[in-house]
N, CA, C and O of each residue as an XYZ file, in Angstrom:
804
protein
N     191.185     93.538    107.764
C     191.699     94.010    106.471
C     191.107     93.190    105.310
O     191.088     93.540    104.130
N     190.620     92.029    105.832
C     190.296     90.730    104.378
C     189.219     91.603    104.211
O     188.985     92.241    103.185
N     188.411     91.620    105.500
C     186.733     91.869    105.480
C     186.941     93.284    104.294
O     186.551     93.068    103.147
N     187.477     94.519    104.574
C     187.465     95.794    103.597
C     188.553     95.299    102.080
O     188.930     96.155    101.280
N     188.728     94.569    102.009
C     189.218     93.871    100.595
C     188.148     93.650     99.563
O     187.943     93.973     98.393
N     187.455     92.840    100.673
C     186.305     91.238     99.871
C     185.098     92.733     99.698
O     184.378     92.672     98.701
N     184.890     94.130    100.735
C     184.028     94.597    100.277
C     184.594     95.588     99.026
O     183.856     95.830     98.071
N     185.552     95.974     99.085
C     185.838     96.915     98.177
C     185.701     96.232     96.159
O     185.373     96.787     95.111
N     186.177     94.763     96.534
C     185.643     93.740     94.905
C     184.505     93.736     94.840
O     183.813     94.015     93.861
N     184.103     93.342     96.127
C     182.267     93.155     96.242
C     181.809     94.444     95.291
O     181.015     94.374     94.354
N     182.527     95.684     95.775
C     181.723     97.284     95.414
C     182.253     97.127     93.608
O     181.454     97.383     92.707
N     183.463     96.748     93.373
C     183.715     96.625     91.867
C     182.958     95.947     90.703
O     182.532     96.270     89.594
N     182.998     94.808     91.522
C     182.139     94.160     90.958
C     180.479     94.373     90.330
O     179.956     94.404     89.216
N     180.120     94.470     91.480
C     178.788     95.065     91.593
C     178.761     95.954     90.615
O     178.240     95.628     89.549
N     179.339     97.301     90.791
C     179.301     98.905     89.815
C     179.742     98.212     88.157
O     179.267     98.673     87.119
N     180.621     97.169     88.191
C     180.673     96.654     87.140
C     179.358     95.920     86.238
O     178.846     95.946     85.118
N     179.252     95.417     87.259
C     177.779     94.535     86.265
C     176.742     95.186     85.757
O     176.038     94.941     84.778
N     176.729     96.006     86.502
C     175.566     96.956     86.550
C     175.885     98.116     85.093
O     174.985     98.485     84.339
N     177.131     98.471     84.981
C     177.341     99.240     83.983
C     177.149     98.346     82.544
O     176.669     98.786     81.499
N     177.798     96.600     82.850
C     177.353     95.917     81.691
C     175.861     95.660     80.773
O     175.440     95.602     79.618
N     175.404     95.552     82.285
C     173.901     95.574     82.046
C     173.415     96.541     81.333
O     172.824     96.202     80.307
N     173.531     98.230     81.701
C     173.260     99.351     81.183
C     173.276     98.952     79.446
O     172.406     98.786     78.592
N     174.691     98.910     79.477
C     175.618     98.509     77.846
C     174.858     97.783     76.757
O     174.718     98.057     75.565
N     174.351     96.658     77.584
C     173.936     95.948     76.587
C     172.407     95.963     76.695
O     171.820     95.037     76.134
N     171.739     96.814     77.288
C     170.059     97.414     76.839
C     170.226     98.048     76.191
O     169.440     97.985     75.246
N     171.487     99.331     76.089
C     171.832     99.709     74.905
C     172.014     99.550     73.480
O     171.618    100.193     72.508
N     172.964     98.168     73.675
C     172.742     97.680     72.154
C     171.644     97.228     71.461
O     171.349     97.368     70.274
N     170.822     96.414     72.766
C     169.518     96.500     72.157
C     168.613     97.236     71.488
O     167.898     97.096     70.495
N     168.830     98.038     72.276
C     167.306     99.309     71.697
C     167.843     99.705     70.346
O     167.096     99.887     69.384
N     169.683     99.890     70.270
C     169.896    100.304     68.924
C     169.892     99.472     67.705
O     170.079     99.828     66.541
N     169.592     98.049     68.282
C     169.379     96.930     67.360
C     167.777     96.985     66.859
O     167.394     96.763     65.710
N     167.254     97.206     67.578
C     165.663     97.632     67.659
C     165.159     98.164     66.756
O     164.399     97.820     65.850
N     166.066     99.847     67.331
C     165.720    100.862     66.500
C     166.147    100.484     64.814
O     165.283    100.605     63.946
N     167.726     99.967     64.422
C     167.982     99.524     63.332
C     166.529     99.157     61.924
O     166.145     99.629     60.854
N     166.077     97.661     63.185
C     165.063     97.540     62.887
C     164.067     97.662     62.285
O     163.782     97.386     61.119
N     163.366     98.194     63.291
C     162.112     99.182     63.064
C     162.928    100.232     61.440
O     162.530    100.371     60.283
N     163.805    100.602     61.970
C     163.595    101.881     60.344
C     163.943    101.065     59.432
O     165.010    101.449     58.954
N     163.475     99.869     58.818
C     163.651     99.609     57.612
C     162.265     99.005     57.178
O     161.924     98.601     56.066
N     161.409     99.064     58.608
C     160.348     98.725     57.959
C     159.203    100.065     57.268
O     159.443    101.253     57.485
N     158.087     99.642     56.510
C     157.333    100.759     55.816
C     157.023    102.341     56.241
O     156.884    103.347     55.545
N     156.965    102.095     57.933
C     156.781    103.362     58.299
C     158.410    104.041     58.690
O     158.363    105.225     59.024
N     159.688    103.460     58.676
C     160.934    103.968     58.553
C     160.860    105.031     59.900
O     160.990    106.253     59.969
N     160.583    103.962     60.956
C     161.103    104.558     62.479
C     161.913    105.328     62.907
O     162.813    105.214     62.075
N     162.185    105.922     63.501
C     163.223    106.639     64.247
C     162.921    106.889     65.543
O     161.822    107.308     65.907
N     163.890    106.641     66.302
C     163.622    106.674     67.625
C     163.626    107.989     68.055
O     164.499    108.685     67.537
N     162.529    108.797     69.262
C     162.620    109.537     70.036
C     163.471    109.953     70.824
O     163.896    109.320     71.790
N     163.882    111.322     70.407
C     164.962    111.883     70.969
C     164.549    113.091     72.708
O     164.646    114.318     72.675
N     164.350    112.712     73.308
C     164.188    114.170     74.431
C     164.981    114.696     74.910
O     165.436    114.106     75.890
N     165.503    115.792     74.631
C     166.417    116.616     75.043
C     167.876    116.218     75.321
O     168.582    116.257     76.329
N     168.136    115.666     73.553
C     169.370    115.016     73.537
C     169.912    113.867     73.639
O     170.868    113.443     72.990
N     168.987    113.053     74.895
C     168.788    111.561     75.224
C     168.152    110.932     74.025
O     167.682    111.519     73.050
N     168.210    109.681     74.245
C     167.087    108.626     73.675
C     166.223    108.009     74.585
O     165.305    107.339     74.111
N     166.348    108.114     75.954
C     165.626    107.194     76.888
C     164.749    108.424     77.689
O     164.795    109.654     77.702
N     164.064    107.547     78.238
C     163.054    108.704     79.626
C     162.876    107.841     81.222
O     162.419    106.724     81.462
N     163.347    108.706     81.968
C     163.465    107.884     83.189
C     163.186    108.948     84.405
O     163.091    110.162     84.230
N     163.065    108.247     85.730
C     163.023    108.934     86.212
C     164.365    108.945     87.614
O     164.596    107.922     88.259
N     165.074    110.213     87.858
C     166.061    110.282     88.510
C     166.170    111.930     88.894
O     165.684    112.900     88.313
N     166.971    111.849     90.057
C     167.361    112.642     90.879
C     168.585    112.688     91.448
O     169.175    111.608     91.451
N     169.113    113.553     91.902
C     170.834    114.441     92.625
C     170.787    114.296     94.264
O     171.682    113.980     95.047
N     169.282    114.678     94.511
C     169.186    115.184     95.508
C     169.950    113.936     96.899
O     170.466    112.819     96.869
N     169.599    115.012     98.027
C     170.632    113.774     99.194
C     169.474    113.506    100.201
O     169.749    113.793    101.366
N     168.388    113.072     99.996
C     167.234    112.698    100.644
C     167.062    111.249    100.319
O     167.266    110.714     99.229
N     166.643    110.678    101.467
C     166.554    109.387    100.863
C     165.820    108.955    100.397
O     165.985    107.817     99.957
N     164.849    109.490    100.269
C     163.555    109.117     98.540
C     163.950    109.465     97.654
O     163.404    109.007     96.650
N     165.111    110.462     97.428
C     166.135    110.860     96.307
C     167.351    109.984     95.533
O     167.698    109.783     94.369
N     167.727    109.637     96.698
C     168.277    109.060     96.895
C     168.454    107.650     95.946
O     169.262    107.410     95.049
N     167.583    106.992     96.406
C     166.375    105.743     95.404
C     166.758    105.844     93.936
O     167.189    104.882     93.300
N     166.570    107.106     93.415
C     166.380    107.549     91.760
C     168.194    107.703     91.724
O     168.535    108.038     90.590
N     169.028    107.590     92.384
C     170.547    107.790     91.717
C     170.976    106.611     90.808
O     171.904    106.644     90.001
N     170.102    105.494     91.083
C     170.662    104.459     90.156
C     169.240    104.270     89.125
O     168.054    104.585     89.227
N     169.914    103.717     88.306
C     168.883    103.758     86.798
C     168.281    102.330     87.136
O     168.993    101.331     87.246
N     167.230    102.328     87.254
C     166.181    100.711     87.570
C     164.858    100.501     86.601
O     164.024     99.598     86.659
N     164.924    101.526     85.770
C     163.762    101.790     84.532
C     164.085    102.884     83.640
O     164.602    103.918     84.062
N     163.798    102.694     82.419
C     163.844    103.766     81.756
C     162.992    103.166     80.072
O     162.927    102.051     79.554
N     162.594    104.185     79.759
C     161.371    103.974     78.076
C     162.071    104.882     77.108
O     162.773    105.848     77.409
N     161.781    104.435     75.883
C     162.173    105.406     74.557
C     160.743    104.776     73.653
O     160.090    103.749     73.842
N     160.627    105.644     72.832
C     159.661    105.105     71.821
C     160.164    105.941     70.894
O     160.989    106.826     71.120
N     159.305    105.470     69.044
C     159.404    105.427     68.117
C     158.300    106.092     67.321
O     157.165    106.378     67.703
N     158.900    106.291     66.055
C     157.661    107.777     65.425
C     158.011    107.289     64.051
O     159.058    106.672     63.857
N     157.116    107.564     63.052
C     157.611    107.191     61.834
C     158.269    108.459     61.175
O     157.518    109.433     61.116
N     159.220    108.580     60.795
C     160.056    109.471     60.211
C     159.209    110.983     59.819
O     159.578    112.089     60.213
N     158.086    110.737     59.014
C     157.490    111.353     59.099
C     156.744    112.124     60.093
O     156.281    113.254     59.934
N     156.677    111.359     61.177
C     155.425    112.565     61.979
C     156.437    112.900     62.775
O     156.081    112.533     63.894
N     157.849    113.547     62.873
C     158.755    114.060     63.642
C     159.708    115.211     63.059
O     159.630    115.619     61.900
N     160.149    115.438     63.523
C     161.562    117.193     63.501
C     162.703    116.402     63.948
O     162.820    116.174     65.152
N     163.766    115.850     62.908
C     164.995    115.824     63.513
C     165.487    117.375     63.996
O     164.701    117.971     63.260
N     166.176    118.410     64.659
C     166.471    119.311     65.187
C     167.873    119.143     66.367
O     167.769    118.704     67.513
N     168.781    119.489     65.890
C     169.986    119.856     67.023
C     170.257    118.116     67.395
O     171.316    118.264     68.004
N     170.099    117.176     67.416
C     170.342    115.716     68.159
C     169.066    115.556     68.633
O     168.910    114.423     69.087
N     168.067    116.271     68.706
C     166.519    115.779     69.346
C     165.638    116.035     68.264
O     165.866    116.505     67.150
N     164.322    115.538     68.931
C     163.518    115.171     67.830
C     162.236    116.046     68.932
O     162.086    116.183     70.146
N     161.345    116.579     67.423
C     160.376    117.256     67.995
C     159.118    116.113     67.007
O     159.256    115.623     65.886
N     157.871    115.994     68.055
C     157.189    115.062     68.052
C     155.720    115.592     67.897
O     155.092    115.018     68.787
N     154.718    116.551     67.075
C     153.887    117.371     67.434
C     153.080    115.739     67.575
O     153.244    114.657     67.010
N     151.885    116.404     68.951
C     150.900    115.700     69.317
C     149.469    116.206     68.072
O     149.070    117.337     67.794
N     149.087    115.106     67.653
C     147.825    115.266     67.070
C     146.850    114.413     66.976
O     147.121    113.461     67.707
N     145.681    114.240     66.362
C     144.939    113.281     66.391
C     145.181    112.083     66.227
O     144.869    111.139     66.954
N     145.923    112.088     64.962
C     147.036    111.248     64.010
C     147.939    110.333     64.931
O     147.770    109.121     64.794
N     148.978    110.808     65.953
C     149.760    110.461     66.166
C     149.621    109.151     67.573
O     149.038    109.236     68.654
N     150.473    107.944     66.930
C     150.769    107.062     67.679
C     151.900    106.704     67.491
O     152.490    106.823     66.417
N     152.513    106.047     68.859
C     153.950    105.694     68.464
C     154.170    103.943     69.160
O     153.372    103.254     69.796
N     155.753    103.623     68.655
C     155.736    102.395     69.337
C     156.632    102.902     70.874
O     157.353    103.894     70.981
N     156.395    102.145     71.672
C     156.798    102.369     72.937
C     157.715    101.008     74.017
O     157.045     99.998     74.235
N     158.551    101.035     74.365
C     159.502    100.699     74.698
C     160.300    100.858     76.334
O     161.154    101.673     76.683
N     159.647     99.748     77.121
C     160.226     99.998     78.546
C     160.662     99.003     78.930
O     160.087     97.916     78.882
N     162.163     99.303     79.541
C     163.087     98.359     79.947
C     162.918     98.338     81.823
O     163.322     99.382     82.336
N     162.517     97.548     82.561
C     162.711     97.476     83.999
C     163.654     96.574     84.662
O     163.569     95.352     84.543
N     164.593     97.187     85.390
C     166.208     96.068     85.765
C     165.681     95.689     86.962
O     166.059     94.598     87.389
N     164.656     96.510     87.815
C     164.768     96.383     88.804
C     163.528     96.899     89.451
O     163.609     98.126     89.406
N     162.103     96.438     90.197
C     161.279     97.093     90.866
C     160.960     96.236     91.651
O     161.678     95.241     91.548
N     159.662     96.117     92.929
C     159.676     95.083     94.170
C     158.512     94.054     92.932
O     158.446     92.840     92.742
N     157.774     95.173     92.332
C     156.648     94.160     91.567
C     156.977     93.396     90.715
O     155.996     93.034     90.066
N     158.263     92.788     90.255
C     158.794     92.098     89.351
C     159.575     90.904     89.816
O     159.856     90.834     91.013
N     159.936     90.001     89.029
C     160.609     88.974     90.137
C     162.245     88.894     89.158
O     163.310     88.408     89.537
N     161.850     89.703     87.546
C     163.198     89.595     87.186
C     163.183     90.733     86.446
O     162.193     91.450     86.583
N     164.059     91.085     85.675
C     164.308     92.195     84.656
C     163.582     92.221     83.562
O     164.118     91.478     82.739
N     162.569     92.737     83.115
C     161.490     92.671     82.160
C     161.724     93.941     81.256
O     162.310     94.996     81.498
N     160.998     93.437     80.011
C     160.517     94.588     79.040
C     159.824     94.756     78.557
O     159.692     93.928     77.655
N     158.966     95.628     78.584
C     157.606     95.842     77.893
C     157.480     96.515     76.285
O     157.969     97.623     76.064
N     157.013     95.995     75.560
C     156.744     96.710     74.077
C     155.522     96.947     73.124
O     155.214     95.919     72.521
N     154.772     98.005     72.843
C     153.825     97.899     71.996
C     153.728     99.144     71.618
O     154.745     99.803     71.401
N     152.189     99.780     71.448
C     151.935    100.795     70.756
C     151.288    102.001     71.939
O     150.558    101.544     72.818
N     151.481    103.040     71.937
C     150.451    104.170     72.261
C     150.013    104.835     71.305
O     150.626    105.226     70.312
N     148.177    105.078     71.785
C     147.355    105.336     70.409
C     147.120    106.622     71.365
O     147.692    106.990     72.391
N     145.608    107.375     70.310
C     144.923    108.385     70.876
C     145.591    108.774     71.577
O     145.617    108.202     72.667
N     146.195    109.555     71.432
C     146.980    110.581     72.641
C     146.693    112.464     72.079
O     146.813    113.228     71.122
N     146.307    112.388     73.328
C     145.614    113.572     72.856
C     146.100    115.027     74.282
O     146.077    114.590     75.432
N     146.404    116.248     74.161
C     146.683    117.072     74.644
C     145.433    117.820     75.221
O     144.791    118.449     74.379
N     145.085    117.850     76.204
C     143.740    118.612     77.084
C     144.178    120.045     77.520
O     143.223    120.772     77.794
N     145.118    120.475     77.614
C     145.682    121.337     78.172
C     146.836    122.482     77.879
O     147.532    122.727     78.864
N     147.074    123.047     76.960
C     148.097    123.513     76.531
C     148.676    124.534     77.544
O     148.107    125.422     78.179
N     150.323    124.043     77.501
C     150.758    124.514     78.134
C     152.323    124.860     78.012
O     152.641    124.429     76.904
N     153.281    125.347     78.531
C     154.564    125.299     77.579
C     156.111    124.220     78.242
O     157.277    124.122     77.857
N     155.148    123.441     79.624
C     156.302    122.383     80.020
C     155.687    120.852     78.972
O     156.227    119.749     79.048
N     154.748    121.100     78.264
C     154.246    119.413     77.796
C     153.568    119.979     76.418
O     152.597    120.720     76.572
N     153.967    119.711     75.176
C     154.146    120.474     73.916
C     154.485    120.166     73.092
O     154.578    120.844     72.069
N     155.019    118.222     73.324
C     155.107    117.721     72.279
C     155.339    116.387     72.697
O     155.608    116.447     73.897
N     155.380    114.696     72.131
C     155.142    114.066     72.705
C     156.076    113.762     73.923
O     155.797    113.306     75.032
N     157.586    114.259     73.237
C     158.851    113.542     74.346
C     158.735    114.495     75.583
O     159.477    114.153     76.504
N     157.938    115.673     75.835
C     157.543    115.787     77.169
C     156.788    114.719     77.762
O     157.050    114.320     78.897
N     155.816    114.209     77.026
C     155.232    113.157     77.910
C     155.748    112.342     78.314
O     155.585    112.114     79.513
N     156.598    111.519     77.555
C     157.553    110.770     78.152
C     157.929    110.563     79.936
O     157.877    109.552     80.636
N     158.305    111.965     80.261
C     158.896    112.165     81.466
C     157.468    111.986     82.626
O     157.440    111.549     83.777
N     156.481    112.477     81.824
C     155.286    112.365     82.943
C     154.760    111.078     82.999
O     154.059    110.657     83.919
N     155.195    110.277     81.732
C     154.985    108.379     82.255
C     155.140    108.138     83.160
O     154.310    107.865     84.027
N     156.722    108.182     83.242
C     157.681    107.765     83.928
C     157.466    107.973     85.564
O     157.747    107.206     86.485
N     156.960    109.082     85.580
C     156.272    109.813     86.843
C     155.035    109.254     87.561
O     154.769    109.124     88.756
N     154.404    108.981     86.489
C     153.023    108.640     86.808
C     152.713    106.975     86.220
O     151.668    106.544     85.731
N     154.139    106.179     86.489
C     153.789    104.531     86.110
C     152.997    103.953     86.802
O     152.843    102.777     86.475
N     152.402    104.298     87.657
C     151.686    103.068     88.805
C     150.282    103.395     88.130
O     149.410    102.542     87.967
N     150.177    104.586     87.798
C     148.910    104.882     87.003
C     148.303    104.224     85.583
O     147.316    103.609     85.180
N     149.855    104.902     84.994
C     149.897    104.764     83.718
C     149.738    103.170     83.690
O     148.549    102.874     83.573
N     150.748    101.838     83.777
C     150.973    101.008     83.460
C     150.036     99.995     84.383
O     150.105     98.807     84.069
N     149.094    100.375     85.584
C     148.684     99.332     86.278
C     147.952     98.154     85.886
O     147.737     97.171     86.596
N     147.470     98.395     84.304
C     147.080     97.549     83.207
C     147.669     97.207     81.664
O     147.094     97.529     80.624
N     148.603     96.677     81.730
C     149.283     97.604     80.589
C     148.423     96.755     79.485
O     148.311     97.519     78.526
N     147.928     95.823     79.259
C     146.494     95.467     78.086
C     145.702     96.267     77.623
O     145.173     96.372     76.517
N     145.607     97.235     79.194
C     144.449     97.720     78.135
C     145.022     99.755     78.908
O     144.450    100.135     79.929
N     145.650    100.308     78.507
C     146.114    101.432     78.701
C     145.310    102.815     78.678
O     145.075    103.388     77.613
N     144.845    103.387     80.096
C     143.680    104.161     79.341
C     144.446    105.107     80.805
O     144.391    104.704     81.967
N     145.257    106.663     80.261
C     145.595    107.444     81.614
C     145.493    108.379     81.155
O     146.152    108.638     80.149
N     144.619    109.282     81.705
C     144.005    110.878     81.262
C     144.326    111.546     82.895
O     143.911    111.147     83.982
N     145.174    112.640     82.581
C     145.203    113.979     83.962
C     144.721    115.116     83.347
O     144.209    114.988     82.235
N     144.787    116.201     83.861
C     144.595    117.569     83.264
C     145.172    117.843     82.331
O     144.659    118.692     81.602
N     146.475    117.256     81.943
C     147.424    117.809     80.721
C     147.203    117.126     79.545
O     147.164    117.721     78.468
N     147.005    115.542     79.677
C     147.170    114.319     78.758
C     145.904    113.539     78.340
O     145.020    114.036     79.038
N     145.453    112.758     77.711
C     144.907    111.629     77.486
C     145.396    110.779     76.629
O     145.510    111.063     75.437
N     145.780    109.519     77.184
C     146.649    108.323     76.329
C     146.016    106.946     76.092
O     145.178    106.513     76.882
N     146.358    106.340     75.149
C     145.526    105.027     75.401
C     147.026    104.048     75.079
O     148.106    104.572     74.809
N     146.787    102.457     75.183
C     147.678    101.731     74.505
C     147.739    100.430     74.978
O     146.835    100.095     75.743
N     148.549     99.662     74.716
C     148.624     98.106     74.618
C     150.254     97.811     74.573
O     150.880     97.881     73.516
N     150.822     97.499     75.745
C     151.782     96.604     75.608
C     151.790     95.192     75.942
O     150.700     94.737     76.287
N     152.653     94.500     75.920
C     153.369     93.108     75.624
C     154.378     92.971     76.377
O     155.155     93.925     76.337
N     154.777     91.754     77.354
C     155.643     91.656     78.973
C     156.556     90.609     78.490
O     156.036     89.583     78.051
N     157.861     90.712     78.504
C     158.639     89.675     78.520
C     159.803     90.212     79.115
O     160.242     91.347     79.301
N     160.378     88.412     79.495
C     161.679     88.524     80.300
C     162.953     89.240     79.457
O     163.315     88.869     78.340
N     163.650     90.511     80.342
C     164.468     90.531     79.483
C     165.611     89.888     79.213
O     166.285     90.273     78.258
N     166.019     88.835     79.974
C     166.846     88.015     80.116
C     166.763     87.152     78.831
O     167.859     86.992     78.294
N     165.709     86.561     78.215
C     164.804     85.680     77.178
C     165.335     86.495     75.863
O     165.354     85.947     74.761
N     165.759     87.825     76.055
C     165.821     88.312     74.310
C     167.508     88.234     74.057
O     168.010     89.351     74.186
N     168.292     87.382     73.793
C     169.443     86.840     73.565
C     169.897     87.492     72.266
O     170.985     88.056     72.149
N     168.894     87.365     71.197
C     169.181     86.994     69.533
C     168.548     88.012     68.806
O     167.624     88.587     69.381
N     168.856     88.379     67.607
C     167.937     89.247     66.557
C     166.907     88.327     66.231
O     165.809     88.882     66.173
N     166.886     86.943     65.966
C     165.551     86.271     66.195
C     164.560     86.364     66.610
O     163.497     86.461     65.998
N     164.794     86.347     67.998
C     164.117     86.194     69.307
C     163.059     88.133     69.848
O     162.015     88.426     70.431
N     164.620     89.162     68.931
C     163.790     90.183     68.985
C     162.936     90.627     68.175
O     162.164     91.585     68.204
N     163.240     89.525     67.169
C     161.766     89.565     65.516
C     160.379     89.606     66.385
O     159.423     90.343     66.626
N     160.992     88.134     66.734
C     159.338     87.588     67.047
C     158.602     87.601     68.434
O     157.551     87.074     68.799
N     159.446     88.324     69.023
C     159.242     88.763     70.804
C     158.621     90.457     70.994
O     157.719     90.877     71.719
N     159.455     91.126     70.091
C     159.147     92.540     70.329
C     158.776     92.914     69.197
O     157.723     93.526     69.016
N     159.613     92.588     68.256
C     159.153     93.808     66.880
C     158.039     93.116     66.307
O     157.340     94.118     66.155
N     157.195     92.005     65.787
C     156.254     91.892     64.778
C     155.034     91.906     66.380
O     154.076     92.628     66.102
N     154.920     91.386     67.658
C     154.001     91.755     68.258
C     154.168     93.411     68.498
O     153.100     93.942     68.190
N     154.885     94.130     68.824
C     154.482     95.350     68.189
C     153.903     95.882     67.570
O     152.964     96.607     67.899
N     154.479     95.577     66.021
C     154.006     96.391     64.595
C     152.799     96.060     64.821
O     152.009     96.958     65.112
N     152.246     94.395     64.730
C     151.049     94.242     64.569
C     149.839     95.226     65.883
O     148.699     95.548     65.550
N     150.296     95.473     66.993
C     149.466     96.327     67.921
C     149.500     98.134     67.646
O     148.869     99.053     68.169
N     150.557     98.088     66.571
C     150.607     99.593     65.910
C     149.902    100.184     64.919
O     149.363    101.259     64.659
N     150.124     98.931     64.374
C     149.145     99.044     63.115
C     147.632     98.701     62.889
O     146.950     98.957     61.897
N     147.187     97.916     64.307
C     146.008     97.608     64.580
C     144.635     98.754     65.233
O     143.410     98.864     65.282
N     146.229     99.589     65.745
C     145.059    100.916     66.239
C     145.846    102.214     65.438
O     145.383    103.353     65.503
């Protein structure tokens, strides 16, 4: 009876931390986002289909499905007010020559990591090869990152991932996420190495 006690706190516990954790990447990104829109280009974060984040997950009862029921990554990025469609709670993002955004990935959990990391910088040149009506604006792409990270991110310095649908380029920046405590710490950790890799391409 101890043993199904100590596991049932064990299970509370656990589902607990884990929801804290969620909580407070949350406040982050919205501290972020704060941020970012007060500077010149007056950010706003990417909306896809109601969300703010892009991840990848599944229902299904397979056990490679399985895997995706808990949230262990997820990205949002940023557009300057201008090159976007507020619309209904989402944001429409047209792809053009023009368009780069800042980009934003939180990882709690993968084998290639040794702690909870976050990545931040810019995607440039992004360019559409393919028109088609599932990928049509940028926050579709989003989801095909997410899909295609081992590709996408296996360099993240120097970012160069073209399929039939896409061509992307970009540059992020790796830190612990444990390390970003403070609005300080997210000045000079995420947001000015950012801007400066946004504004550089």
């Amino acid at each position: 009876m101890n043993n199904k006690n100590e596991i049932v706190e064990q299970s509370s516990l656990a589902i607990n931390f884990v929801e804290k954790l969620y909580l407070e990447s949350s406040y982050l990104i919205k501290e972020i986002a704060g941020i970012l829109n007060e500077e010149e280009e007056k950010f706003v974060i990417g909306k896809p289909g109601g969300s703010g984040i892009s991840s990848m997950s599944s229902k299904g009862l397979e056990p490679n499905n399985v895997k995706l029921w808990l949230l262990k990554k997820y990205s949002v990025f940023f557009v300057p007010e201008e090159k976007t469609v507020i619309r209904g709670g989402t944001t429409i993002t047209k792809i053009d020559k023009d368009l780069k955004v800042l980009y934003l990935r939180i990882i709690f959990h993968d084998k290639n990591i040794k702690e909870p990391t976050i990545y931040s910088g810019a995607l440039y040149n992004i360019e559409m090869k393919l028109e088609n009506k599932f990928i049509n604006k940028f926050e579709h792409i989003m989801t095909n990152l997410e899909y295609n990270e081992n590709k996408v991110f296996k360099d993240i310095k120097k970012i160069n991932y073209e399929n039939m649908y896409i061509k992307i380029q970009g540059e992020l920046i790796k830190n612990s996420l444990f390390e970003i405590t403070d609005s300080e710490t997210i000045v000079k950790k995420i947001i000015k190495p950012s801007l400066e890799l946004y504004r550089k391409y």
